[in-house]
C-alpha positions, 0 to 999 in steps of 0.5 A: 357526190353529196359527200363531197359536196358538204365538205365544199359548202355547208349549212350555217344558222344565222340568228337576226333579232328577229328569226333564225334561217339556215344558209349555205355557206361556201369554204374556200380552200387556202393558196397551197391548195391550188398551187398543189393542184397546178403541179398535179396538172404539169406533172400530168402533162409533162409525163405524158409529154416524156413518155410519148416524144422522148426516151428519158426514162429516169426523168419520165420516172421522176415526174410520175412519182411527183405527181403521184405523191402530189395527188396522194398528198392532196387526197388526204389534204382534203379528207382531212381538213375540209 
């Protein structure tokens, strides 16, 4: 968990005049971050919803492998950059 943690926050040295402290401060992830994690959520859901109320296969099928490759994509995304 501390591994993830320091990619959130991190530990920054402000220097005033007169001392120099350490404080955390906290990245925020860009707009396409959250947006990616928005498809991520309706990809779950709506698989779910078409495998267990519906017989779409193919539809099943297309939005599994989207949300798979939106996860995958933000797992390395956020490994990468943060």
């Amino acid at each position: 968990m501390e591994v993830l943690w320091s990619a959130i926050s991190r530990y920054e040295t402000v220097r005033d005049s007169i001392q120099e402290a350490r404080v955390m401060v906290s990245l925020a992830y860009p707009p396409a971050w959250y947006l990616l994690w928005l498809v991520i959520a309706v990809c779950g859901v709506g698989t779910w919803f078409l495998r267990n109320f519906t017989e779409r296969v193919e539809a099943t099928r297309l939005v599994a492998f989207t949300g798979v490759t939106s996860m995958s994509a933000m797992v390395i995304w956020t490994f990468t950059q943060f």
